[in-house]
PDB file of N, CA, C and O in Angstrom:
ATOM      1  N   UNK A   1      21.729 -29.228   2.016  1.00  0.00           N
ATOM      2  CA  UNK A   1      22.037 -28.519   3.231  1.00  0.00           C
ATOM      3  C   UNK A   1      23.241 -27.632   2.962  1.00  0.00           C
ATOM      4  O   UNK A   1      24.306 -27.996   2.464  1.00  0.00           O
ATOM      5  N   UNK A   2      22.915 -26.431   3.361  1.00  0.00           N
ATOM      6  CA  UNK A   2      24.078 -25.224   3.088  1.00  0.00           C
ATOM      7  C   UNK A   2      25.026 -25.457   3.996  1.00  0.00           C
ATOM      8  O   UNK A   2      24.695 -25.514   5.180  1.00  0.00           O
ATOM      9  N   UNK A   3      26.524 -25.655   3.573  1.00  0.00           N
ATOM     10  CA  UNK A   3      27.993 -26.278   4.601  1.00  0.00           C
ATOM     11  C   UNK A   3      29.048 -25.033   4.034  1.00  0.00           C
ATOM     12  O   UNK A   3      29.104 -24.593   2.886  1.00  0.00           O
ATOM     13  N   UNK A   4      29.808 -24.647   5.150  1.00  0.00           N
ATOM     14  CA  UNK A   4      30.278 -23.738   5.386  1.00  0.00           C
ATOM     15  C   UNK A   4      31.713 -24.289   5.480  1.00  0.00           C
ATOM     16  O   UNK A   4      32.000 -24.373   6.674  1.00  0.00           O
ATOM     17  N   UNK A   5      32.721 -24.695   4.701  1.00  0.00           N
ATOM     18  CA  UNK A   5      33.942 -25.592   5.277  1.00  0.00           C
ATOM     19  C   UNK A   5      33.661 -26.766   5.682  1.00  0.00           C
ATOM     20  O   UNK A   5      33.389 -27.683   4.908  1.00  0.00           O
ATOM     21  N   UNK A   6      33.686 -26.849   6.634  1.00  0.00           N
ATOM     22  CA  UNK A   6      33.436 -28.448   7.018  1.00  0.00           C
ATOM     23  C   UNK A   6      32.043 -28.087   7.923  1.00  0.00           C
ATOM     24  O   UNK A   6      31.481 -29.122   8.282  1.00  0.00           O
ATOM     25  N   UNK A   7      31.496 -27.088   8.281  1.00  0.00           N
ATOM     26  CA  UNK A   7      30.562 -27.156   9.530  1.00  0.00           C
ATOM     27  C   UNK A   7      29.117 -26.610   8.447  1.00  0.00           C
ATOM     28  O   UNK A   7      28.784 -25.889   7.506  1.00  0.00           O
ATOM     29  N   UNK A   8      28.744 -27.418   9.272  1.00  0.00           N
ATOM     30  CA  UNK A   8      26.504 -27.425   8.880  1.00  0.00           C
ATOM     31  C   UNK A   8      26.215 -25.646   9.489  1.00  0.00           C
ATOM     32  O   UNK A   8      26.357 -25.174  10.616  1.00  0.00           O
ATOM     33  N   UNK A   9      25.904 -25.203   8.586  1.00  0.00           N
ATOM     34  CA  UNK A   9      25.402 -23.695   8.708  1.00  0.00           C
ATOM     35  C   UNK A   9      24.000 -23.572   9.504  1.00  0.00           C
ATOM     36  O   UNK A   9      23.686 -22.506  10.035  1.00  0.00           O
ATOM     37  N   UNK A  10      23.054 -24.879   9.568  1.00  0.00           N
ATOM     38  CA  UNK A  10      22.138 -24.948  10.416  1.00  0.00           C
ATOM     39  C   UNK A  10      22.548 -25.078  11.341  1.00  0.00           C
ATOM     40  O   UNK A  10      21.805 -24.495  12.130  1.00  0.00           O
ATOM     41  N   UNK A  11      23.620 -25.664  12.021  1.00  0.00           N
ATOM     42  CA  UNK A  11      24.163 -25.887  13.580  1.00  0.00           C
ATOM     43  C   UNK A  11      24.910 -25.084  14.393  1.00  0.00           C
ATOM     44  O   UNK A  11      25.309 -25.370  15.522  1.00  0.00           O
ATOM     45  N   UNK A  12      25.195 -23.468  13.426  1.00  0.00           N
ATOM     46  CA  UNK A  12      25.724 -22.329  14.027  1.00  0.00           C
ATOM     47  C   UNK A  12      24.988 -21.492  14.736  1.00  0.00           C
ATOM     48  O   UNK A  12      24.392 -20.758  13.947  1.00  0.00           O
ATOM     49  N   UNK A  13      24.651 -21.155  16.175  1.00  0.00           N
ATOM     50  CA  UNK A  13      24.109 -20.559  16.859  1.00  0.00           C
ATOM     51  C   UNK A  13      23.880 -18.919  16.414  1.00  0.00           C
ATOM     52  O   UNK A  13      24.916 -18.308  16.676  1.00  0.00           O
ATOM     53  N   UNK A  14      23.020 -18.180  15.925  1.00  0.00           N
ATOM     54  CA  UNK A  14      23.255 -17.042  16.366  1.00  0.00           C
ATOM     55  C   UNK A  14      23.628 -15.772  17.498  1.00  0.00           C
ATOM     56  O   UNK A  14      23.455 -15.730  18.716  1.00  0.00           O
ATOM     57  N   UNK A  15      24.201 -14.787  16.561  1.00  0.00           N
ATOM     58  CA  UNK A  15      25.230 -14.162  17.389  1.00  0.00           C
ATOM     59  C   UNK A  15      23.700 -13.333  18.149  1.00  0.00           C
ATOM     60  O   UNK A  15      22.520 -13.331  17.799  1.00  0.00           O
ATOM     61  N   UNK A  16      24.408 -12.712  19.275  1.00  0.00           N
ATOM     62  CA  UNK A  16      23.391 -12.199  19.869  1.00  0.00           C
ATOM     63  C   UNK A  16      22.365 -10.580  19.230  1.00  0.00           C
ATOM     64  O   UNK A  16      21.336 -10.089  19.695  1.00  0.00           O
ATOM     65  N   UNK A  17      23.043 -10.241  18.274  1.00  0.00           N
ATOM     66  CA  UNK A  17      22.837  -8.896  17.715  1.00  0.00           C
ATOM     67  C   UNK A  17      22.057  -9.686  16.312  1.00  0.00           C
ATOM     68  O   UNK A  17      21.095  -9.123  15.789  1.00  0.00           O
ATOM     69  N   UNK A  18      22.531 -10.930  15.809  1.00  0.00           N
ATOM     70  CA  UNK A  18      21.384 -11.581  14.917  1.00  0.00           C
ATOM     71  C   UNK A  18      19.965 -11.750  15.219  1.00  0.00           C
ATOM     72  O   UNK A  18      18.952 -11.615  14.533  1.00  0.00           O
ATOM     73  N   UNK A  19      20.265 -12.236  16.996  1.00  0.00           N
ATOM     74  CA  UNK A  19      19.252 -12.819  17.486  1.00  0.00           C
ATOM     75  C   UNK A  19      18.251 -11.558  17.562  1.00  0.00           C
ATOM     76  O   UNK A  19      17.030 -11.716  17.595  1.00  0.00           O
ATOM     77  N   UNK A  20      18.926 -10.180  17.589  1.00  0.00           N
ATOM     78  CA  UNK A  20      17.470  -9.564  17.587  1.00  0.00           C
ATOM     79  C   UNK A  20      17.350  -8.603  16.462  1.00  0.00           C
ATOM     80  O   UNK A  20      16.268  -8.085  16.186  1.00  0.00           O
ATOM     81  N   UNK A  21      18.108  -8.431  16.008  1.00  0.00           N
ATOM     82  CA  UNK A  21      17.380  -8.049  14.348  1.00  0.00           C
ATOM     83  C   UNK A  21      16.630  -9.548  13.766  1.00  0.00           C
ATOM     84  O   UNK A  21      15.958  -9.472  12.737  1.00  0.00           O
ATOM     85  N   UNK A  22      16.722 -10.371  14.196  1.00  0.00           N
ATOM     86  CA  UNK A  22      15.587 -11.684  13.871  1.00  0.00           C
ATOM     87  C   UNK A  22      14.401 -11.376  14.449  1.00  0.00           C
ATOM     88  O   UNK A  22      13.339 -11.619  13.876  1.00  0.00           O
ATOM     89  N   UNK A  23      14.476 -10.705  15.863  1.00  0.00           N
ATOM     90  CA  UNK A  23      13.208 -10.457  16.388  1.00  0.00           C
ATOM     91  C   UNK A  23      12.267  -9.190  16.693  1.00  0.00           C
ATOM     92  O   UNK A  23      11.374  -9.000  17.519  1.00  0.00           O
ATOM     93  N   UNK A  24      12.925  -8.288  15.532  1.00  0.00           N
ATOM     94  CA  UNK A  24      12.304  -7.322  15.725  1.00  0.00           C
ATOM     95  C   UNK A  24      10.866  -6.987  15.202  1.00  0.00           C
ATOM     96  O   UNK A  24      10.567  -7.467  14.108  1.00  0.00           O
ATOM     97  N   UNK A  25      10.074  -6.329  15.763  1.00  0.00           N
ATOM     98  CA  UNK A  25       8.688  -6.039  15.245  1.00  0.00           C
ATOM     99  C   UNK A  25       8.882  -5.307  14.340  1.00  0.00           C
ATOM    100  O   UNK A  25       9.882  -4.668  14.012  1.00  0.00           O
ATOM    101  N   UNK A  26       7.546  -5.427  13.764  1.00  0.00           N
ATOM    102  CA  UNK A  26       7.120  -3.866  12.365  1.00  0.00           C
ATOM    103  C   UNK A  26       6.527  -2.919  13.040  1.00  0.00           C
ATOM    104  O   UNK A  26       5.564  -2.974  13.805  1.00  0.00           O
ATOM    105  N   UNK A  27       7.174  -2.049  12.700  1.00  0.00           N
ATOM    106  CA  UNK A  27       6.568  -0.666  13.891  1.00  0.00           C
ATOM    107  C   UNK A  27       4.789  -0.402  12.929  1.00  0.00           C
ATOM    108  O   UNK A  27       4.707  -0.075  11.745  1.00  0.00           O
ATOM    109  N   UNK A  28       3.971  -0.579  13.569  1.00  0.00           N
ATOM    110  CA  UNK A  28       2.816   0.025  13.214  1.00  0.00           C
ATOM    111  C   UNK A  28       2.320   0.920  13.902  1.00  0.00           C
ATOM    112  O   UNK A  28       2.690   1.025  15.072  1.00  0.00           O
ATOM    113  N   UNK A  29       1.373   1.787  13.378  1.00  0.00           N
ATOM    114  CA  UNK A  29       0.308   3.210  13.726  1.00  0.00           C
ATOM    115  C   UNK A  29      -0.883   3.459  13.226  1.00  0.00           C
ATOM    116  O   UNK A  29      -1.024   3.422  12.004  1.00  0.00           O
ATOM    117  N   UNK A  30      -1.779   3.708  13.924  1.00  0.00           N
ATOM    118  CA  UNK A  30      -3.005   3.811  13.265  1.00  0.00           C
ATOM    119  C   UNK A  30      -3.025   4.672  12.434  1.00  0.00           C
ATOM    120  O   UNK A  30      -2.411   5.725  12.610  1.00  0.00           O
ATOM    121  N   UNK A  31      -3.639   4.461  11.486  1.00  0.00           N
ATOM    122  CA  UNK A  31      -3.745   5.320  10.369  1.00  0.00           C
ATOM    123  C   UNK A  31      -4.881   7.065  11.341  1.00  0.00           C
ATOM    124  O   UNK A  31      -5.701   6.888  12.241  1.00  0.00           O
ATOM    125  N   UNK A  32      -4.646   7.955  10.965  1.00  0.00           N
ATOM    126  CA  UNK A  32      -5.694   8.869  11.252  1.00  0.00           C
ATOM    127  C   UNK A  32      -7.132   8.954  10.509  1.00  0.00           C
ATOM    128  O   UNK A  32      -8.291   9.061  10.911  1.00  0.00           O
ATOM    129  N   UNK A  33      -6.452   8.846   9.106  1.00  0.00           N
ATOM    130  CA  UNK A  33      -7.372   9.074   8.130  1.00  0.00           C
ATOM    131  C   UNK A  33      -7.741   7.401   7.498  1.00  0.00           C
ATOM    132  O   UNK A  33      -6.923   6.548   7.153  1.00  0.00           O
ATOM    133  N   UNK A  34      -9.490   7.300   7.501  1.00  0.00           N
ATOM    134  CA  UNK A  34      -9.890   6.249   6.234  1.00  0.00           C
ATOM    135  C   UNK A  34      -8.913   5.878   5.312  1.00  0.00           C
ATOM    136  O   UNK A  34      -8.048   6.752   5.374  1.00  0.00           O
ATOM    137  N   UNK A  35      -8.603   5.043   4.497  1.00  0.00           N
ATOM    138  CA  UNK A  35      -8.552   4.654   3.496  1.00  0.00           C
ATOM    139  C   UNK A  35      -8.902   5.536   2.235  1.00  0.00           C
ATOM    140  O   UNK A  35      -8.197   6.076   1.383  1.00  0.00           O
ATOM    141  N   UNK A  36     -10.526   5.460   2.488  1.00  0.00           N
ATOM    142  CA  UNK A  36     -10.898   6.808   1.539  1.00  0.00           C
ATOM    143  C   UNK A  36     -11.329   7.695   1.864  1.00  0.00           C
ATOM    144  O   UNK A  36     -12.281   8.131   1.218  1.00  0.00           O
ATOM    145  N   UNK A  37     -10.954   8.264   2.784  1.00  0.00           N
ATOM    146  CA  UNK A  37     -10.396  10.151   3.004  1.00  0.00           C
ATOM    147  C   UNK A  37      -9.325  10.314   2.411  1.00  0.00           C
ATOM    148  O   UNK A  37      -9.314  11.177   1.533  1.00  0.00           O
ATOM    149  N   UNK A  38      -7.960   9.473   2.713  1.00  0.00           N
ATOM    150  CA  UNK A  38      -6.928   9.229   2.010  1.00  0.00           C
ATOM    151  C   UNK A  38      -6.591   9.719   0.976  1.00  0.00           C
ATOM    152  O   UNK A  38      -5.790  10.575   0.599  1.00  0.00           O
ATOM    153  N   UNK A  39      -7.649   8.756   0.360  1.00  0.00           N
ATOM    154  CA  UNK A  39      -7.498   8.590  -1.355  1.00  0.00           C
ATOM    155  C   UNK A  39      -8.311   9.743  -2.263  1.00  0.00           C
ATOM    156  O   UNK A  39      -7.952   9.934  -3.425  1.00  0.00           O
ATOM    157  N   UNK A  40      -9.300  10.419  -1.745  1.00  0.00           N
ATOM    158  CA  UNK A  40      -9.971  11.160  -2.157  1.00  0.00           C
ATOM    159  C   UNK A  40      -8.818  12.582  -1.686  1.00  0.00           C
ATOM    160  O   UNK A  40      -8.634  13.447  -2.542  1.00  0.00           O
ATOM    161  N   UNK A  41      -8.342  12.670  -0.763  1.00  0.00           N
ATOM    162  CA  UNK A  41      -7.371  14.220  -0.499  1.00  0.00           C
ATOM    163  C   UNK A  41      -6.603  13.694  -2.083  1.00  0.00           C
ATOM    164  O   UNK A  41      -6.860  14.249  -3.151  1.00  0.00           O
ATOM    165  N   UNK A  42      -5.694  12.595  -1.943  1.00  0.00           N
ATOM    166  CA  UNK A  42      -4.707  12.328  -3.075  1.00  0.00           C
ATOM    167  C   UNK A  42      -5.123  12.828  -4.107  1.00  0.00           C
ATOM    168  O   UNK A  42      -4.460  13.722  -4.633  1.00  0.00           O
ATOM    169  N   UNK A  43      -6.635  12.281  -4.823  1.00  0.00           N
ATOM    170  CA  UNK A  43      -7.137  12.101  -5.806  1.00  0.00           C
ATOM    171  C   UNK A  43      -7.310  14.352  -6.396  1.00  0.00           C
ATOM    172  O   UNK A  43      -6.989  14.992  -7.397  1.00  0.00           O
ATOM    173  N   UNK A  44      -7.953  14.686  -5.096  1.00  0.00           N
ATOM    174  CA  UNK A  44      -8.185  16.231  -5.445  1.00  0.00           C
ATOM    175  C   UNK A  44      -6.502  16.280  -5.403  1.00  0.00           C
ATOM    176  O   UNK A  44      -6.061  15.917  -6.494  1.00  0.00           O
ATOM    177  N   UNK A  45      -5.874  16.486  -4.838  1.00  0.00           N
ATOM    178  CA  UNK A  45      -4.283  16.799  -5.086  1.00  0.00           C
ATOM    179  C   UNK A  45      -4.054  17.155  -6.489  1.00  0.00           C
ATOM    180  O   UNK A  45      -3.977  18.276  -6.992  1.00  0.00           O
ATOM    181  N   UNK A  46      -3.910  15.389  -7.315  1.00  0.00           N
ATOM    182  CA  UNK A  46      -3.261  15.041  -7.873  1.00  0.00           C
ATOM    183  C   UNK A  46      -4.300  15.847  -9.319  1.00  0.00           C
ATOM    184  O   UNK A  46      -3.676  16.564 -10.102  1.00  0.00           O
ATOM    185  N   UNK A  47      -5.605  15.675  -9.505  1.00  0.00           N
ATOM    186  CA  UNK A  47      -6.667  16.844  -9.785  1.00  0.00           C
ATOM    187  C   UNK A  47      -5.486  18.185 -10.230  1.00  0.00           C
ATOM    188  O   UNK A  47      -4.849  18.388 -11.263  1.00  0.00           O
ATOM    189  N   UNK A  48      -5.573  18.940  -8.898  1.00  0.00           N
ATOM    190  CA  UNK A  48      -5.265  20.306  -9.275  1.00  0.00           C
ATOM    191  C   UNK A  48      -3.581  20.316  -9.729  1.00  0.00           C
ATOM    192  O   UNK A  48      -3.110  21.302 -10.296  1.00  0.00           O
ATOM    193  N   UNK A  49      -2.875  19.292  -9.459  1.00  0.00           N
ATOM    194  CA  UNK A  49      -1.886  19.333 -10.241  1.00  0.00           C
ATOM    195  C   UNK A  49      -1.744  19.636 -11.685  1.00  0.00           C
ATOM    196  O   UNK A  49      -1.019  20.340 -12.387  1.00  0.00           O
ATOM    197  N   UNK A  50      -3.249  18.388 -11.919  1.00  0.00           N
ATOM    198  CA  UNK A  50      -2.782  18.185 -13.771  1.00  0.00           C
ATOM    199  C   UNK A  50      -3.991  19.372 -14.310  1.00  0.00           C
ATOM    200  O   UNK A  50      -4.551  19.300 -15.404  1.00  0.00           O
ATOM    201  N   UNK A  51      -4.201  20.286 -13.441  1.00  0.00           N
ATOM    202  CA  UNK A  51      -5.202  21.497 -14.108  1.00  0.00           C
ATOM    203  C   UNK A  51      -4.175  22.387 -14.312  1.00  0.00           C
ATOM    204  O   UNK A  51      -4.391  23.300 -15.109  1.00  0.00           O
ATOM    205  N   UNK A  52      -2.657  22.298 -13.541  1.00  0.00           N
ATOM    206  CA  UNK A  52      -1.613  23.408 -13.169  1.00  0.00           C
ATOM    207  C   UNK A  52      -1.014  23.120 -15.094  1.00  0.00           C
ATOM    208  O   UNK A  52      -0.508  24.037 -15.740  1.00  0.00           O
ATOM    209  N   UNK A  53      -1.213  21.847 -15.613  1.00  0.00           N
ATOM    210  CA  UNK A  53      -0.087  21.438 -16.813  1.00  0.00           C
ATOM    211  C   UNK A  53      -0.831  21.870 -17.652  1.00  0.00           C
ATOM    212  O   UNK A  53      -2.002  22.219 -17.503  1.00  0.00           O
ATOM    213  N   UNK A  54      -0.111  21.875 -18.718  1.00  0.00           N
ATOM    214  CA  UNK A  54      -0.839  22.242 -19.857  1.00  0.00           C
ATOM    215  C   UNK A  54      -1.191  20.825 -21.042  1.00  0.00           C
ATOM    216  O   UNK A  54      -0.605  19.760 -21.237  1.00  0.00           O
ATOM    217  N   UNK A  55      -2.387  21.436 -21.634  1.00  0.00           N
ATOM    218  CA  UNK A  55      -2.445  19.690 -21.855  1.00  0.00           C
ATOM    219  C   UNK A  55      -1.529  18.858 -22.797  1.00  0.00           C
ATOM    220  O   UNK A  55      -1.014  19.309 -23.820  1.00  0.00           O
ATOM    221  N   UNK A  56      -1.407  17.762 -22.393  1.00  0.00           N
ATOM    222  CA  UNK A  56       0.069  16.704 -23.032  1.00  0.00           C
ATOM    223  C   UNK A  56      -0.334  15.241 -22.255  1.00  0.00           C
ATOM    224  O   UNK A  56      -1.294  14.810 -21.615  1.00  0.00           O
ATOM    225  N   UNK A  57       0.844  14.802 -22.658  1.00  0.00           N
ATOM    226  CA  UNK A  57       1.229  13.451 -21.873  1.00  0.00           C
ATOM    227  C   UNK A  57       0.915  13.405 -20.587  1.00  0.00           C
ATOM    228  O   UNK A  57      -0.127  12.932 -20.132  1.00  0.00           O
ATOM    229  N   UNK A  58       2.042  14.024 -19.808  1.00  0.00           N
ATOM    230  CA  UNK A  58       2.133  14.458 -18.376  1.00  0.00           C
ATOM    231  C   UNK A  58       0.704  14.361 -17.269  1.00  0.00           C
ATOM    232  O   UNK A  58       0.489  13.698 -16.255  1.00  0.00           O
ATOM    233  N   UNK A  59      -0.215  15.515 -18.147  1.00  0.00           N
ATOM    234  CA  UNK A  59      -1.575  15.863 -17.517  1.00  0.00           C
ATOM    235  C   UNK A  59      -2.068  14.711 -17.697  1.00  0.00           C
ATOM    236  O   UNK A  59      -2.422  14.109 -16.682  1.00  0.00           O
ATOM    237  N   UNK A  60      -2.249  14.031 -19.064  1.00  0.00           N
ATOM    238  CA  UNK A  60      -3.057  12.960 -19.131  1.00  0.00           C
ATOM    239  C   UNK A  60      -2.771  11.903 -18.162  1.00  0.00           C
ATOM    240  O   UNK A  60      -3.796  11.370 -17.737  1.00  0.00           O
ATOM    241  N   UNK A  61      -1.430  11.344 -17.582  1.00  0.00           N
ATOM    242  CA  UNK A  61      -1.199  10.542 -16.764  1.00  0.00           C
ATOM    243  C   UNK A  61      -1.851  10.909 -15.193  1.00  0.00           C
ATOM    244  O   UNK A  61      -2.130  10.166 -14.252  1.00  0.00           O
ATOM    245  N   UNK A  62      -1.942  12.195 -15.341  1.00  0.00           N
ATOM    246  CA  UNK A  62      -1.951  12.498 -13.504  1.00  0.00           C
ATOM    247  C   UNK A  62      -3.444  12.303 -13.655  1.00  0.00           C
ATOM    248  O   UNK A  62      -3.893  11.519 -12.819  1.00  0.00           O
ATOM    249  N   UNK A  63      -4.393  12.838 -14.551  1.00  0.00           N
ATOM    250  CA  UNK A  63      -5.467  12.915 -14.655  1.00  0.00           C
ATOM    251  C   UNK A  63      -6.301  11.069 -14.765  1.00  0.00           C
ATOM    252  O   UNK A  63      -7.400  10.707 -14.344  1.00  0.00           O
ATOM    253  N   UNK A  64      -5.482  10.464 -15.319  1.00  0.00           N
ATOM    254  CA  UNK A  64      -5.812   8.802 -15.083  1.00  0.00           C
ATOM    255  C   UNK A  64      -5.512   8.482 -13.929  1.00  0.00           C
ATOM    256  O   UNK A  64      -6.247   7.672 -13.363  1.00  0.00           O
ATOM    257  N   UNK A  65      -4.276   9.048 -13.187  1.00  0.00           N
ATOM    258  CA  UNK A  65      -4.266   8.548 -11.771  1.00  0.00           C
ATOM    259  C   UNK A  65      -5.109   8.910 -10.519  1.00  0.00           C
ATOM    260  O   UNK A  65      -5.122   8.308  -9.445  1.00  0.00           O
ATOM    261  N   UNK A  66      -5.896  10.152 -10.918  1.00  0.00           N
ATOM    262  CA  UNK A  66      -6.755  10.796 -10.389  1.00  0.00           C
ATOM    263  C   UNK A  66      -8.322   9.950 -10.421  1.00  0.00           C
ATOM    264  O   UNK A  66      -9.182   9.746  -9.564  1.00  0.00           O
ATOM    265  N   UNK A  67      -8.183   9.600 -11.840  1.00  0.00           N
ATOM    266  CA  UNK A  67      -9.380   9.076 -11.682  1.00  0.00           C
ATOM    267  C   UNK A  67      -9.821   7.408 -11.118  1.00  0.00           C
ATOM    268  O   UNK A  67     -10.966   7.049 -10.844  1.00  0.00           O
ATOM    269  N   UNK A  68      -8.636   6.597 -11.048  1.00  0.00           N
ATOM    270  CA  UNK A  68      -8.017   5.245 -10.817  1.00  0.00           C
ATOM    271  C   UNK A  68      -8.452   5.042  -9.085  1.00  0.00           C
ATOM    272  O   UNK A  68      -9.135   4.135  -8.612  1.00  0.00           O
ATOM    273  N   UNK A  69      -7.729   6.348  -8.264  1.00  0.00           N
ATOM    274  CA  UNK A  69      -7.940   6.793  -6.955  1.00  0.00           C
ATOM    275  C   UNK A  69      -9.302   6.730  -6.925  1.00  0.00           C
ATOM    276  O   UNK A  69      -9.712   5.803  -6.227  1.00  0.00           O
ATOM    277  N   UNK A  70     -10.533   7.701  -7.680  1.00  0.00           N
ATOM    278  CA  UNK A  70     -11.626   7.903  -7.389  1.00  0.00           C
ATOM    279  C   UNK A  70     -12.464   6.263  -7.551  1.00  0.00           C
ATOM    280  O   UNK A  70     -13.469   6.028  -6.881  1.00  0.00           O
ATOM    281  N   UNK A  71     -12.092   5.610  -8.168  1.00  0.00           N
ATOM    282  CA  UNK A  71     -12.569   4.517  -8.408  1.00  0.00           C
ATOM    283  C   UNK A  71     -12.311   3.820  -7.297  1.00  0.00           C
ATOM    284  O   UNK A  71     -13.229   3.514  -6.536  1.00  0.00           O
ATOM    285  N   UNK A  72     -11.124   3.504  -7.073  1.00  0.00           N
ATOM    286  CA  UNK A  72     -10.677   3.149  -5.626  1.00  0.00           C
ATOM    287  C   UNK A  72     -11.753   3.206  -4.201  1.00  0.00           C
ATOM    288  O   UNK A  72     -12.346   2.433  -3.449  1.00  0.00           O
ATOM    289  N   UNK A  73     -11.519   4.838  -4.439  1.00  0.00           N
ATOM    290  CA  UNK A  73     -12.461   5.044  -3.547  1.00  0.00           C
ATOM    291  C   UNK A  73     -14.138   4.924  -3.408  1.00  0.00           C
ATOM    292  O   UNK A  73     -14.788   5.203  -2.401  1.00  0.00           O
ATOM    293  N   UNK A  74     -14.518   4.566  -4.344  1.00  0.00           N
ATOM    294  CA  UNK A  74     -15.899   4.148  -4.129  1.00  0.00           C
ATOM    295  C   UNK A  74     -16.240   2.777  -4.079  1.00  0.00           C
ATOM    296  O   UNK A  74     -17.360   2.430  -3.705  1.00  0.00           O
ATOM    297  N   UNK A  75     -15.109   1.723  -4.527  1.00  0.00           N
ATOM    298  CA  UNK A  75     -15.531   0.683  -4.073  1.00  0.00           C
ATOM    299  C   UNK A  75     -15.755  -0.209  -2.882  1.00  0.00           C
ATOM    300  O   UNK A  75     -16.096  -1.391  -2.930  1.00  0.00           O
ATOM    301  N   UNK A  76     -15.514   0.520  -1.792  1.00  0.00           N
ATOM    302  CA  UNK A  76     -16.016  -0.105  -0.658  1.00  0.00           C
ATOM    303  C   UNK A  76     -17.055  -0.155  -0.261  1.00  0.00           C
ATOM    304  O   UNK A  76     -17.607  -1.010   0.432  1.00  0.00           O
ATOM    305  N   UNK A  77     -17.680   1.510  -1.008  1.00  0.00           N
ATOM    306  CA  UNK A  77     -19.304   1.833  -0.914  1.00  0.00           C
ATOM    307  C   UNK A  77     -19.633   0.643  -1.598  1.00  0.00           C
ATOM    308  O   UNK A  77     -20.261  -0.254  -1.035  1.00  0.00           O
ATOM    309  N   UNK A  78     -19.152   0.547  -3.089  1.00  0.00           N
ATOM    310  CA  UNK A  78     -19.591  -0.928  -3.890  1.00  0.00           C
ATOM    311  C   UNK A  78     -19.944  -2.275  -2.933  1.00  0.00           C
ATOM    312  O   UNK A  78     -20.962  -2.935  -2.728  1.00  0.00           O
ATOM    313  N   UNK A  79     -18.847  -2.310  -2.561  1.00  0.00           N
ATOM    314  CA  UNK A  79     -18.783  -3.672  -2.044  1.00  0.00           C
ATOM    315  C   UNK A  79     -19.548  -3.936  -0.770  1.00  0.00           C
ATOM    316  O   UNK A  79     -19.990  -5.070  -0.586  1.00  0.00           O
ATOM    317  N   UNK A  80     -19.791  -2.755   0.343  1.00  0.00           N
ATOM    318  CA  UNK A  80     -20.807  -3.006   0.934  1.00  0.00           C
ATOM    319  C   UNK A  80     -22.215  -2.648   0.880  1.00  0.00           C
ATOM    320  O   UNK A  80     -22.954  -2.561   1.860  1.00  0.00           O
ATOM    321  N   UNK A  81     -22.570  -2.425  -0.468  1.00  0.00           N
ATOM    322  CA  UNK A  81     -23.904  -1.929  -0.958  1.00  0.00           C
ATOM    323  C   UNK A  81     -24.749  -3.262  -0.583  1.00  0.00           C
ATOM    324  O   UNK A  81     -24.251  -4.369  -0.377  1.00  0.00           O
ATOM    325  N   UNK A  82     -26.262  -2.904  -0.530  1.00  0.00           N
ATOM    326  CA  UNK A  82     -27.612  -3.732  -0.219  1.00  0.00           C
ATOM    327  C   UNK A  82     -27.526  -4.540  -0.862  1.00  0.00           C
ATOM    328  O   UNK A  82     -27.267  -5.651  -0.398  1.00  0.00           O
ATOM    329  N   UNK A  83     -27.753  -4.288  -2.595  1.00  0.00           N
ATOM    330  CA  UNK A  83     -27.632  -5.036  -3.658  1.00  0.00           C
ATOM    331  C   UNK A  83     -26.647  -6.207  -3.744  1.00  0.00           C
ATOM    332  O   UNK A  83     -27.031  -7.180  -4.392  1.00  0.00           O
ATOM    333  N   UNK A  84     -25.559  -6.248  -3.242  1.00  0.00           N
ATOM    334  CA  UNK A  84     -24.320  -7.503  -3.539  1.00  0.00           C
ATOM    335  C   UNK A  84     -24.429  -8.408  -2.013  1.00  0.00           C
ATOM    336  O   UNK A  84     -23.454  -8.994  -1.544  1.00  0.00           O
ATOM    337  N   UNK A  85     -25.700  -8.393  -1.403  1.00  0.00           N
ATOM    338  CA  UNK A  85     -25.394  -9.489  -0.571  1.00  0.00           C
ATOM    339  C   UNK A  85     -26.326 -10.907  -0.848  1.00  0.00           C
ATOM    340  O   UNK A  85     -27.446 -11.108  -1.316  1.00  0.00           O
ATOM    341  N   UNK A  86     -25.381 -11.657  -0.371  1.00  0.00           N
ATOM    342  CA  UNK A  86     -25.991 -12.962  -0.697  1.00  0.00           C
ATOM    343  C   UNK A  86     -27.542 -12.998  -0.266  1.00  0.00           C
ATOM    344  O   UNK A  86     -28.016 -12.498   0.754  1.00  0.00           O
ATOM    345  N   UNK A  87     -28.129 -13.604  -1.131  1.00  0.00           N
ATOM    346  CA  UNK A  87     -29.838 -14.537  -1.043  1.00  0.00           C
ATOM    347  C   UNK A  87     -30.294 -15.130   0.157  1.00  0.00           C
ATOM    348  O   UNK A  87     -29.762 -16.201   0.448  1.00  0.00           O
ATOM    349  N   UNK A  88     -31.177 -14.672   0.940  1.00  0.00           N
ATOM    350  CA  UNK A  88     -31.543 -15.697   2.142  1.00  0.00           C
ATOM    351  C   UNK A  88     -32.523 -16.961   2.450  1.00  0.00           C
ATOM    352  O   UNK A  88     -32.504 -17.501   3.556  1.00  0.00           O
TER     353      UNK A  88
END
């Protein structure tokens, strides 16, 4: 048990300005865009970036991250395809 001097640190009340940064929410928002609308804008983005470089290192990275995204993005088609559902 964490002790503070002589006093139990569990038995100290919080202050009132603790008490609500303890209780604050996570601000959420709906997204506008899919998931993969998202990822597919990113993916063309990040695309015409590494067409802007000349080829090297650099391009090669954006161009793997480009394609990482596209993968991304088709696996939901994957995953809710005909083929992957269970046997009846």
């Amino acid at each position: 048990m964490a002790t503070f001097g002589e006093k139990n640190l569990a038995a100290i009340p919080l202050s009132s300005s603790a008490k609500e940064f303890a209780m604050q929410k996570r601000r959420r928002f709906k997204q506008q865009l899919t998931l993969q609308d998202r990822l597919a804008a990113w993916s063309k983005e990040v695309k015409e970036q590494a067409d802007a470089l000349p080829p090297g290192p650099e391009r090669d990275a954006l161009v793997k991250k480009a394609r990482r995204a596209d993968v991304a993005c088709h696996l939901d088609d994957w995953a809710k395809s005909a083929g992957l559902q269970p046997p009846t």
